[in-house]
LOFI-424323 format. One record per atom (N, C-alpha, C): y, z, x; residue in one letter. Coordinates in steps of 0.001 Angstrom, whole numbers, padded with zeros to 6 digits, always signed. Layout:
residues N
YZXA/...
//
This chain:
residues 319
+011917-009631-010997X/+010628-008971-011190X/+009501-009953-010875X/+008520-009567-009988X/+007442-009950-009701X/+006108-009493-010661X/+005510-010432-011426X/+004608-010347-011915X/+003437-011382-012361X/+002554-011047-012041X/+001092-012142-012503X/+000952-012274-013882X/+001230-011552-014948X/+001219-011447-016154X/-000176-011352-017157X/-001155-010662-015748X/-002683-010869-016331X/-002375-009061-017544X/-001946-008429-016675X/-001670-007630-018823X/-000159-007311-019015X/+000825-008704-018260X/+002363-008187-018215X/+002755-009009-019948X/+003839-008700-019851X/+004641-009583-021215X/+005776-010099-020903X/+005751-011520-020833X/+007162-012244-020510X/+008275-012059-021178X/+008083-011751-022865X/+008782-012122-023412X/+009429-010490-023435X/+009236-009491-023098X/+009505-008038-022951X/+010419-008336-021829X/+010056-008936-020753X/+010858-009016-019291X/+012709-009913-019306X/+012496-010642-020230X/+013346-012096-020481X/+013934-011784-021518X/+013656-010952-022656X/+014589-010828-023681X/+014752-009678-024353X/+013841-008426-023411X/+014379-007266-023732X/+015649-006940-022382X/+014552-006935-021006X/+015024-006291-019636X/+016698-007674-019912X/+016008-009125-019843X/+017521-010209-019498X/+017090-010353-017930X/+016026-009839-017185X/+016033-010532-015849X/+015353-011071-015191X/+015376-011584-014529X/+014764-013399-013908X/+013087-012631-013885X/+012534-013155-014507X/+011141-012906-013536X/+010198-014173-013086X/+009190-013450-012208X/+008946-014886-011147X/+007386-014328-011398X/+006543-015448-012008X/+005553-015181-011904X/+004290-015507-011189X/+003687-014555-010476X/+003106-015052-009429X/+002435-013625-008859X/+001115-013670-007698X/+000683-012557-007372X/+001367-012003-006317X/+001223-010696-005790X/+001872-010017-004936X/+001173-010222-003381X/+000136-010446-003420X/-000780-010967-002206X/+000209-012486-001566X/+000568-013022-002445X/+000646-014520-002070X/+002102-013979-000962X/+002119-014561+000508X/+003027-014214+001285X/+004226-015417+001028X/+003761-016492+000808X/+005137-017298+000468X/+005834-017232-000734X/+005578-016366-001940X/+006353-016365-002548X/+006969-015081-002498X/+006171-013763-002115X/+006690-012924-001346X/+007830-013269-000618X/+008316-014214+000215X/+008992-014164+001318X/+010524-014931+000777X/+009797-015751-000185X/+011235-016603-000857X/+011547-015669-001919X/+011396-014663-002578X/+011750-013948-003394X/+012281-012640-002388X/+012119-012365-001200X/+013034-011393-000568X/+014246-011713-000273X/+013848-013096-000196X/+015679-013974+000220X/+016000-014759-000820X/+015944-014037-001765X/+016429-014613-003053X/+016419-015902-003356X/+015329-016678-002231X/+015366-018182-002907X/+013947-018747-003165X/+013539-017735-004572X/+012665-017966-005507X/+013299-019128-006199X/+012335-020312-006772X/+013295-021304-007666X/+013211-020634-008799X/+012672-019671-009142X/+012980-018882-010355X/+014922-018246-010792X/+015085-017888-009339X/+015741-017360-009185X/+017040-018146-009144X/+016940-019744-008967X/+018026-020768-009087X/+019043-020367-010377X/+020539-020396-010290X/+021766-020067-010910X/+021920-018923-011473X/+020849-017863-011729X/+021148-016268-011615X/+021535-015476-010830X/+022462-014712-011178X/+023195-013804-009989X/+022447-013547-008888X/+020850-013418-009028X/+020512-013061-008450X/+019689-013950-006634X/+020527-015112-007282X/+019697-016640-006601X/+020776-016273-005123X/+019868-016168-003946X/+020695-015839-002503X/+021066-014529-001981X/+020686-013945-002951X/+020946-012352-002630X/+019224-011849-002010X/+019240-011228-000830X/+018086-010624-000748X/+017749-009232-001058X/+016769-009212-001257X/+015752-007681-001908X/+016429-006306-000679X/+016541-005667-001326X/+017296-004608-000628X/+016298-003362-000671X/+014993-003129-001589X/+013927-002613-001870X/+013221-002690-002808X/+011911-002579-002871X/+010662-002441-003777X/+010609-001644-004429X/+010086-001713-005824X/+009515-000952-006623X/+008004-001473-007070X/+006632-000439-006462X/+005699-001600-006600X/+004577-001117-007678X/+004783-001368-008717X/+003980-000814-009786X/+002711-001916-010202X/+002327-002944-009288X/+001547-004177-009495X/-000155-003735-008945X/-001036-003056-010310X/-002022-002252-010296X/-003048-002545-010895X/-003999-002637-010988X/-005215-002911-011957X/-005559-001003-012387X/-005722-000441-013589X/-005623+001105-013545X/-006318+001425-014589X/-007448+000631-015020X/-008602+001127-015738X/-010031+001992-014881X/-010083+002687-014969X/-010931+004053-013933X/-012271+002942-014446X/-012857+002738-015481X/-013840+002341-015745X/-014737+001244-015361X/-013679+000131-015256X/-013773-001419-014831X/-013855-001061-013545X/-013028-000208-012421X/-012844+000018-011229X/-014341+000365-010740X/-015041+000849-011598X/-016279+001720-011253X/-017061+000445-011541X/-017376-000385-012384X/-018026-001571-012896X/-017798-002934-011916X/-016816-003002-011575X/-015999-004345-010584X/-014783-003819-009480X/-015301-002826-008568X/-014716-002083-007671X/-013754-003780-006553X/-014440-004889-006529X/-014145-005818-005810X/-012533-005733-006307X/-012752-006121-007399X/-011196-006446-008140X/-009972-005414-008113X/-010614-004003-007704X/-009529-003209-007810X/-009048-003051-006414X/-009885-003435-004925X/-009354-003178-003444X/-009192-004517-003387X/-009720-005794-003918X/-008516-006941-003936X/-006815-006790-004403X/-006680-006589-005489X/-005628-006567-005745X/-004765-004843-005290X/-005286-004141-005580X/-004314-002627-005498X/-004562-002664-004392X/-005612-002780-002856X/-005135-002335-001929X/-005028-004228-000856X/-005695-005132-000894X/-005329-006382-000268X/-004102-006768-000595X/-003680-007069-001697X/-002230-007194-001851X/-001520-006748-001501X/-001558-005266-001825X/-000547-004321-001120X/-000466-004617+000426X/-001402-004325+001021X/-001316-005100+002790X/+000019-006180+003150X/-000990-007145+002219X/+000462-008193+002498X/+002103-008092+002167X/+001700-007364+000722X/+003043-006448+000529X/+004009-005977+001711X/+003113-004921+001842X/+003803-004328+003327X/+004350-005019+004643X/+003354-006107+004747X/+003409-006557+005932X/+004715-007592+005772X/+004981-008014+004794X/+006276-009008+004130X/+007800-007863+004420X/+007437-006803+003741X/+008391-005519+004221X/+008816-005189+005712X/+008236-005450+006574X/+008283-005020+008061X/+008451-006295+008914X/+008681-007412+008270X/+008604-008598+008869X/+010130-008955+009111X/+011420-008413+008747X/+012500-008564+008705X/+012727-007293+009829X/+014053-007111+010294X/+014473-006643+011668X/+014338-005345+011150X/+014659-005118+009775X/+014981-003705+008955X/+013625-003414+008234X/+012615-002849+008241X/+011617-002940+007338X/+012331-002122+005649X/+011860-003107+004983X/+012538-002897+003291X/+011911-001807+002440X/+012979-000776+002328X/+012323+000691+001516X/+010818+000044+000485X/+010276+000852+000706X/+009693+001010-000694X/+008969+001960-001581X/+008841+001925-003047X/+008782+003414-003829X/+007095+002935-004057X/+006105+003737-004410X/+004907+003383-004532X/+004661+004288-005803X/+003777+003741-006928X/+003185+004058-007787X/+001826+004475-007425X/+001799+005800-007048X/+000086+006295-006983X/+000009+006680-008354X/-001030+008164-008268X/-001645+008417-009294X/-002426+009483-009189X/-002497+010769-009649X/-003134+012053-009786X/-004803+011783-009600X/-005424+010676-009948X/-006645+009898-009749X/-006589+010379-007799X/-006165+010198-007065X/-006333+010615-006203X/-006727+012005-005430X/-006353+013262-006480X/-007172+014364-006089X/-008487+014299-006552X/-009096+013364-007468X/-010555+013544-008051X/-010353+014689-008781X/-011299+015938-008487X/-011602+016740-009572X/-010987+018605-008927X/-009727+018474-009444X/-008518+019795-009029X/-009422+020994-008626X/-009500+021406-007666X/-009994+022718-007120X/-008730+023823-008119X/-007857+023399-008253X/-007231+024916-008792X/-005700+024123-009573X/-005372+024606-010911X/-004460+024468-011752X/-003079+024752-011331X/-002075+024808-011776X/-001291+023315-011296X/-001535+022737-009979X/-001770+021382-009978X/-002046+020776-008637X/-000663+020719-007929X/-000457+020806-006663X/+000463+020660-005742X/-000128+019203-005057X/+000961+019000-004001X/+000926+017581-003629X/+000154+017674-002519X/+000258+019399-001374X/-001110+019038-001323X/-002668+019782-000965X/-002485+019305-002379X/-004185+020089-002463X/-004938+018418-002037X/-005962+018752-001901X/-006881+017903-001013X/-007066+016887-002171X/-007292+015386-001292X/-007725+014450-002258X/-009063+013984-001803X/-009592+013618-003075X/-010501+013497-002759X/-011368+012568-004463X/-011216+011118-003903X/-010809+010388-005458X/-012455+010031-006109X/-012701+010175-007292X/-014384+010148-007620X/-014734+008466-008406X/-013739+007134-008066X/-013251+006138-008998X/-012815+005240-007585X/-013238+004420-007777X/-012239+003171-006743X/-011152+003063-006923X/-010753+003242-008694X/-009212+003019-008887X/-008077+004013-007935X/-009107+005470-007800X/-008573+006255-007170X/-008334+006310-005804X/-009149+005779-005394X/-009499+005312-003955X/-008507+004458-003665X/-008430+003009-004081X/-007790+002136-003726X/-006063+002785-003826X/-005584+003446-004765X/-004537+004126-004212X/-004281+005415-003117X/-005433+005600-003406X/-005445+006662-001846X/-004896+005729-000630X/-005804+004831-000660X/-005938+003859+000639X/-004683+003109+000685X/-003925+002908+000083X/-002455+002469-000418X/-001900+003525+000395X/-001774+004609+000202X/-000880+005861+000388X/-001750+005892+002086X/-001996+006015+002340X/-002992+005961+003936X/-002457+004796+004928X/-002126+003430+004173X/-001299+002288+004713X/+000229+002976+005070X/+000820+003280+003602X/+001897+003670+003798X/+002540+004972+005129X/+001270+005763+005111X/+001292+006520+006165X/+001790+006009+007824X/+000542+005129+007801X/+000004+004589+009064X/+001442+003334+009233X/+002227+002549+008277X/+002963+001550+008437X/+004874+002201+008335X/+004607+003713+008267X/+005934+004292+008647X/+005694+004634+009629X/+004761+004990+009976X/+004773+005687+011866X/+004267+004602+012950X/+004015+003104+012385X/+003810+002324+013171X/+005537+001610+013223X/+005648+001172+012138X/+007176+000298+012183X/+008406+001069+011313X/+008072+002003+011317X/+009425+002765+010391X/+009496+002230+009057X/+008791+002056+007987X/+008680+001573+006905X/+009177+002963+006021X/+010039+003043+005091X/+010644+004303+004759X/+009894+003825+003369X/+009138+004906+002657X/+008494+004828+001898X/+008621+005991+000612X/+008159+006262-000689X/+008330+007200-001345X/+006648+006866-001722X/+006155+008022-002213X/+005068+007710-002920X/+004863+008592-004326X/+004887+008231-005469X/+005043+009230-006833X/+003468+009002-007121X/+002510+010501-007662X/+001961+010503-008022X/+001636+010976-009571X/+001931+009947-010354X/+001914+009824-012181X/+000748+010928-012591X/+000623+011661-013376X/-000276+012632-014303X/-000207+011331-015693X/-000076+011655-016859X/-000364+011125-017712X/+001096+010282-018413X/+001594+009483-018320X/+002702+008661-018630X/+002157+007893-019999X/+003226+008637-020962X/+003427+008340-022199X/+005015+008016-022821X/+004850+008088-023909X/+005907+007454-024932X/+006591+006556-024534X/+007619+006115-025262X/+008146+004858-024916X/+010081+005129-024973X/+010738+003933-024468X/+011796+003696-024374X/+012656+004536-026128X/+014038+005380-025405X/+013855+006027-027266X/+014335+005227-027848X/+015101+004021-027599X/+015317+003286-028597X/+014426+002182-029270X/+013228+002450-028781X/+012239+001989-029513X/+012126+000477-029289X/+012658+000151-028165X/+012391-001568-027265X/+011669-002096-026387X/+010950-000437-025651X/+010218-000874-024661X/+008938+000282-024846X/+007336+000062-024337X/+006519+000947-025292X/+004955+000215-023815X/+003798+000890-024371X/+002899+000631-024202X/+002314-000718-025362X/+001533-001490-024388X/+001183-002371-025448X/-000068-003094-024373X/-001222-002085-024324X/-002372-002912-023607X/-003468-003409-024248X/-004428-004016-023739X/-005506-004647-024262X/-006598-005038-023393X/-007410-004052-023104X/-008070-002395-024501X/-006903-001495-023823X/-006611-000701-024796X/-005803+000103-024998X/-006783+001253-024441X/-006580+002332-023825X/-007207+003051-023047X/-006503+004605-023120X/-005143+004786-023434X/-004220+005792-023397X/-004675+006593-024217X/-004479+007634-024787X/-004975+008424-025654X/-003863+008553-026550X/-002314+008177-026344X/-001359+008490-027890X/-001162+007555-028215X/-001376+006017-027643X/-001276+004465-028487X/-002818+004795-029017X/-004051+005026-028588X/-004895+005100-029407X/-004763+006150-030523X/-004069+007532-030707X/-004522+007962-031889X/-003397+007460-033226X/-002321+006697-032020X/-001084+006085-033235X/-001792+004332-033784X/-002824+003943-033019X/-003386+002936-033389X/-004042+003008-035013X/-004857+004011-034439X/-005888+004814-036314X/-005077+005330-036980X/-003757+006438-036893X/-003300+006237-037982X/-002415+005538-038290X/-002133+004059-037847X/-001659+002862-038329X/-002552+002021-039083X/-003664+002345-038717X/-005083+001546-039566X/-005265+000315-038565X/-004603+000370-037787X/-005107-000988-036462X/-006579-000719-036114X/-007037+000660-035804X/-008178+000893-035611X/-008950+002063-036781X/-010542+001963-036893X/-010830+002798-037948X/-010781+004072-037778X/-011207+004716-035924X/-011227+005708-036074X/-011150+006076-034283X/-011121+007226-034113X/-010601+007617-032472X/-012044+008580-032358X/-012049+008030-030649X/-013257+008460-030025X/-012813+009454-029734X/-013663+010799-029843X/-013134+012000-028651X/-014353+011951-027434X/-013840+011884-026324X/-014981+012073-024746X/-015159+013636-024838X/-016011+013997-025792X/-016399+015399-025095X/-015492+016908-026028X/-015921+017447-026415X/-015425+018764-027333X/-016210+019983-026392X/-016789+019950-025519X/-017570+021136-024651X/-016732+021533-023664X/-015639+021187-022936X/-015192+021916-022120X/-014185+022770-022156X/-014046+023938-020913X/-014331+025150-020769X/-012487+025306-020973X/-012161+024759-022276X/-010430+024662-022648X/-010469+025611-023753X/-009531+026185-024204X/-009606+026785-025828X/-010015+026329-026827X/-009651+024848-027282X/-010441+024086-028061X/-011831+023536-027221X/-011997+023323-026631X/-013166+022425-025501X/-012559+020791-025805X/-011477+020308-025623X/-011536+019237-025750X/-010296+019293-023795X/-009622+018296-023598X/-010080+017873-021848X/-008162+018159-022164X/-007665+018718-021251X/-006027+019490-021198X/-005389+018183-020621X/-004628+017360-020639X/-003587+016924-019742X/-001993+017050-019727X/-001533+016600-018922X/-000544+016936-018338X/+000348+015269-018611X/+001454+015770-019881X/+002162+013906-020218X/+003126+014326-020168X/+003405+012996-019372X/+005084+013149-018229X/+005809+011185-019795X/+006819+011644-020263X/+007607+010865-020596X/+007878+010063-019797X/+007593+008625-020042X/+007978+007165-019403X/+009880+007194-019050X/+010278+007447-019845X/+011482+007285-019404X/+011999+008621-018375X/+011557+009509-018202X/+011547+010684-017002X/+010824+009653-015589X/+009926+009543-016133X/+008900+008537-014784X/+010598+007579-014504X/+010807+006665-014847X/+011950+006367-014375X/+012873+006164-013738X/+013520+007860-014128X/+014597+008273-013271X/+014208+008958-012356X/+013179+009602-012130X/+012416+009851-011062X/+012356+008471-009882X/+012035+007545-010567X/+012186+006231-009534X/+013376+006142-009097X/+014166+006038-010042X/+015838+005917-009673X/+016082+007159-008278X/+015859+008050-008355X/+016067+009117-007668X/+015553+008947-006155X/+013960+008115-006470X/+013502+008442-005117X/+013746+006998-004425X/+014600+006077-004817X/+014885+005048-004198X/+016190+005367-003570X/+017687+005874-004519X/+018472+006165-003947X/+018672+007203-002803X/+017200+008047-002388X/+017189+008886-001704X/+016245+007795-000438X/+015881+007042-000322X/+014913+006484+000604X/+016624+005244+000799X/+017554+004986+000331X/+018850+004401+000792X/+019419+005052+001427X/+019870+005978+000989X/+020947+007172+001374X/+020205+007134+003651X/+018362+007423+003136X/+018378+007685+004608X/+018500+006396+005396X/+018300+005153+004914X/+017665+004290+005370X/+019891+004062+006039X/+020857+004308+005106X/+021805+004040+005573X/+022066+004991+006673X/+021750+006163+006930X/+021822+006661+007992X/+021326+007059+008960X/+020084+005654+009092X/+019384+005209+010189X/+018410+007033+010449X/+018388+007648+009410X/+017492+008507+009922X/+015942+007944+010191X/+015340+008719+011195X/+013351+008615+011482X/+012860+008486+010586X/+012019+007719+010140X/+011015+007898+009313X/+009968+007882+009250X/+008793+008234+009277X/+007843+008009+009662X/+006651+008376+008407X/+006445+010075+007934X/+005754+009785+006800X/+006432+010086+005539X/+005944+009067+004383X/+006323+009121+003483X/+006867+010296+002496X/+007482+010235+001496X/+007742+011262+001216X/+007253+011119-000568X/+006267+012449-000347X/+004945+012039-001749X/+005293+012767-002602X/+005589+012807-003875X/+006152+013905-005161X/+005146+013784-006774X/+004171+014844-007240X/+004321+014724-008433X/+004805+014356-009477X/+004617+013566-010488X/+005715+013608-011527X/+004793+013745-013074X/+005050+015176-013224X/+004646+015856-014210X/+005182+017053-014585X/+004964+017048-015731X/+006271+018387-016854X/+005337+020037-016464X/+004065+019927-015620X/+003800+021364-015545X/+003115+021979-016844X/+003195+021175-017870X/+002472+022052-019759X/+001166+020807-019291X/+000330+021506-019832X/-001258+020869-020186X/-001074+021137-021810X/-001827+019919-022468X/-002061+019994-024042X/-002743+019121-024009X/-004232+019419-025064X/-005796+019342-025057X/-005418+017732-026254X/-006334+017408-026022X/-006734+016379-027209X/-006383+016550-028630X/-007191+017754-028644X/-006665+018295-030190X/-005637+018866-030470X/-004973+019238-029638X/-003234+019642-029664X/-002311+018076-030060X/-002739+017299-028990X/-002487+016030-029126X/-002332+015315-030905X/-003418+015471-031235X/-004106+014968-032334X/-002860+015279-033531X/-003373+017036-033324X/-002398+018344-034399X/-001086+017270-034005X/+000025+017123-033058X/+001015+016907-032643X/+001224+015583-033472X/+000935+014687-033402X/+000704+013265-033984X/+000789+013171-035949X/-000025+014273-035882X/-000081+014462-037726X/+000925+014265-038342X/+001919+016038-038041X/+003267+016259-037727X/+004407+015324-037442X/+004220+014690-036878X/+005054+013350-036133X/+004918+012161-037347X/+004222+011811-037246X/+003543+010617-038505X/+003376+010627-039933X/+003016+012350-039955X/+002622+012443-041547X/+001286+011618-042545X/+000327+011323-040924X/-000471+010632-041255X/-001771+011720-040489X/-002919+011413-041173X/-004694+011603-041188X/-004740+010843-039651X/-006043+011341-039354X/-007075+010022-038807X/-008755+011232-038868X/-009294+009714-038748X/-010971+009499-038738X/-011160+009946-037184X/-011768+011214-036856X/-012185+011700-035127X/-013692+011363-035072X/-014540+010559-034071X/-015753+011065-033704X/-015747+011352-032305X/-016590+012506-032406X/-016655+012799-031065X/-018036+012252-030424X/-017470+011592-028669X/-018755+011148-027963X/-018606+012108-027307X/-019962+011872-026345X/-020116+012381-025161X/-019031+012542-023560X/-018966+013081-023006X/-018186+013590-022041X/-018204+012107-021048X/-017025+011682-020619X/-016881+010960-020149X/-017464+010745-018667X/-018533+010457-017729X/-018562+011181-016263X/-017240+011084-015655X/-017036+012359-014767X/-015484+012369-013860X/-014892+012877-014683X/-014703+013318-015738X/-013426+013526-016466X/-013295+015062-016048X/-012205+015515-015650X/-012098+016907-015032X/-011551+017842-016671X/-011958+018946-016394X/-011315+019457-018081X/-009852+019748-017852X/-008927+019886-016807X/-007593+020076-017111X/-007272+019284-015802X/-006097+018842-016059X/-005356+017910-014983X/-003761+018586-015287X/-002693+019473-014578X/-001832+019646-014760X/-000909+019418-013271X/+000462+019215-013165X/+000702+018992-012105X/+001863+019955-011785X/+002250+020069-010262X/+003206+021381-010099X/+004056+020085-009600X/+005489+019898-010069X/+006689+019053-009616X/+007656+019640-009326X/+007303+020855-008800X/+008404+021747-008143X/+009402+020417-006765X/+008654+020164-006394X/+008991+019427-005156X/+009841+018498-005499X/+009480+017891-006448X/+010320+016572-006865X/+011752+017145-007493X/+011316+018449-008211X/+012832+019066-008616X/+013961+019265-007755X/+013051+020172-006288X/+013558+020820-005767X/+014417+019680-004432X/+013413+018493-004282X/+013860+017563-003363X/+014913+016722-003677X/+014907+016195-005238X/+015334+015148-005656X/+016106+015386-006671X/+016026+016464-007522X/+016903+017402-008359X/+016591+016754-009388X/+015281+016240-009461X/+014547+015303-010982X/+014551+016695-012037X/+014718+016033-013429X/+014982+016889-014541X/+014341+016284-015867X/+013219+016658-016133X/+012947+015865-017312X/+013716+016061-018667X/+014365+015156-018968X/+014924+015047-020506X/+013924+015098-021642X/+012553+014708-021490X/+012105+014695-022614X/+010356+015386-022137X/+010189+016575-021986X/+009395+017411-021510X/+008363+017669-022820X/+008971+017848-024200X/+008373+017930-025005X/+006921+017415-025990X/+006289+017437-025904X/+004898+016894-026660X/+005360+016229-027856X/+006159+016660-028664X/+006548+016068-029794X/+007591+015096-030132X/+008749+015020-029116X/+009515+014026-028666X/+008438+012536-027920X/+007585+012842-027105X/+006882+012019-026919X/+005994+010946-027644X/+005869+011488-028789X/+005093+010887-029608X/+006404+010460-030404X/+006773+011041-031158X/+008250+010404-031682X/+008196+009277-031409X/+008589+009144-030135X/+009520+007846-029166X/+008411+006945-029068X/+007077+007213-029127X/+006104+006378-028908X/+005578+005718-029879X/+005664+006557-031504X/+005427+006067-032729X/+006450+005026-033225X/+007910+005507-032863X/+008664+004565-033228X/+008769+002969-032626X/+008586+003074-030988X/+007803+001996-030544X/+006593+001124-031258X/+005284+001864-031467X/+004444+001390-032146X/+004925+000533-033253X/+005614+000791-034371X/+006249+000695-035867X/+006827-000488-035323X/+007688-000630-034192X/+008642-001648-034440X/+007906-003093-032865X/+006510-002496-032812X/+005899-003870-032196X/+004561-004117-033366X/+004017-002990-033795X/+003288-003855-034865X/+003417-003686-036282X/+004377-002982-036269X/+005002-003320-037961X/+004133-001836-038728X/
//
């Protein structure tokens, strides 16, 4: 695993995962290049020391909408300059090296029409959004230039955590909306902001669409062994192949909230602010495609399993 560790955790990588990680940025082409041929010195007397990278998984993102809008430099440095070199490290070998891409629903901007399909028009209102657009636009342009076999998943709202309660969200500022309302009623924080109670939802509070972390996943699993399968039988490739990954249910803030009570058996303190700018009132996604392509199946679709798995996480990183 490749990581800078500006909001990673070593000690999550090394003694939960057990595997080598090499820390360092994704821009940098020489360590890029000794970590494809497995001779990272990280990588010295682990199985993995001499073996080369057989494909990417590239989840290495800056993905705060806010900061992106405040310090736009930092988010097309790293999410889309890096990525460049990324790529260009990929296509530099005789075989250019699969790879799966982490976009992001941030790329349609603001949904002309409920459930979004993959493709309704994008059109991103955020640099953060942008800079993965422009990611997905490379990827385009670098399969039909050098055959770069590519996947691209676009995430809706990715929540809860690992169910055995080992692997979880853990950022700083915390930005998510179910580590923040499991934050307050842990008493970590006093009380949870709501962006907005006016829109045009049943409650008026903002609908999304939360896809279980461990579904996100096997969804990866899926769309890598399917970008092998072709890559072993030398099929064309040219454009990527782009999939939703979302459960299709929208549930509002205050559903959220209600859901959490239930789950916890705990209160919290709500104030409501003002409407966030950009914030669209429903974000839901149609993953017909990903079902129908990849035969993805979410195991844990449920609102209340989600939080479960995410509370029990919480409990057993901050007590």
């Amino acid at each position: 695993m490749l990581d800078n560790l500006v909001y990673g955790h070593a000690e999550i990588v090394q003694q939960v995962l057990g595997i080598p990680l090499v820390v360092g940025q994704v821009g940098d082409r020489e360590v890029l290049e000794a970590l494809l041929r497995g001779r990272h010195p990280s990588l010295v007397g682990t199985p993995h020391e001499g073996r080369p990278v057989e494909a990417v998984l590239h989840f290495a993102a800056y993905a705060y909408v806010g900061e992106s809008v405040t310090d736009p430099a930092k988010y097309y440095r790293n999410n889309l300059g890096d990525t460049l070199t990324l790529l260009e490290a990929l296509v530099a070998s005789e075989r250019p090296l699969p790879i799966v891409f982490s976009s992001t629903c941030a790329t349609y901007g603001l949904p002309q029409q409920v459930p979004i399909t993959e493709d309704h028009p994008q059109a991103p209102i955020n640099p953060y959004g942008q800079s993965k657009l422009m990611v997905e636009q490379l990827l385009r342009d670098f399969g039909r230039a050098y055959g770069l076999p590519s996947v691209i998943f676009r995430y809706f709202n990715a929540a809860g955590a690992d169910p055995d309660g080992d692997l979880g969200e853990d950022h700083t500022p915390e930005t998510h909306l179910i580590p923040r309302v499991l934050d307050v009623m842990s008493g970590r924080e006093p009380y949870l902001q709501i962006f907005g109670d006016d829109y045009p939802t049943p409650d008026g509070t903002c609908i999304r669409d939360y896809i279980h972390v461990s579904d996100l996943a096997e969804a990866h699993v899926l769309g890598l062994e399917r970008l092998l399968r072709i890559r072993e039988r030398e099929e064309p490739t040219k454009d990527p192949l782009v999939y939703n990954l979302g459960n299709g249910t929208g549930y509002s803030v205050q559903q959220v909230i209600e859901t959490a009570k239930k789950v916890t058996g705990r209160g919290l303190l709500a104030h409501v602010a003002r409407r966030r700018e950009g914030d669209p009132a429903q974000l839901v996604a149609s993953a017909t495609r990903a079902r129908e392509e990849l035969g993805w199946r979410p195991r844990y679709p449920d609102l209340g399993t989600i939080i479960e798995h995410a509370w029990a996480w919480h409990r057993n990183r901050h007590g």
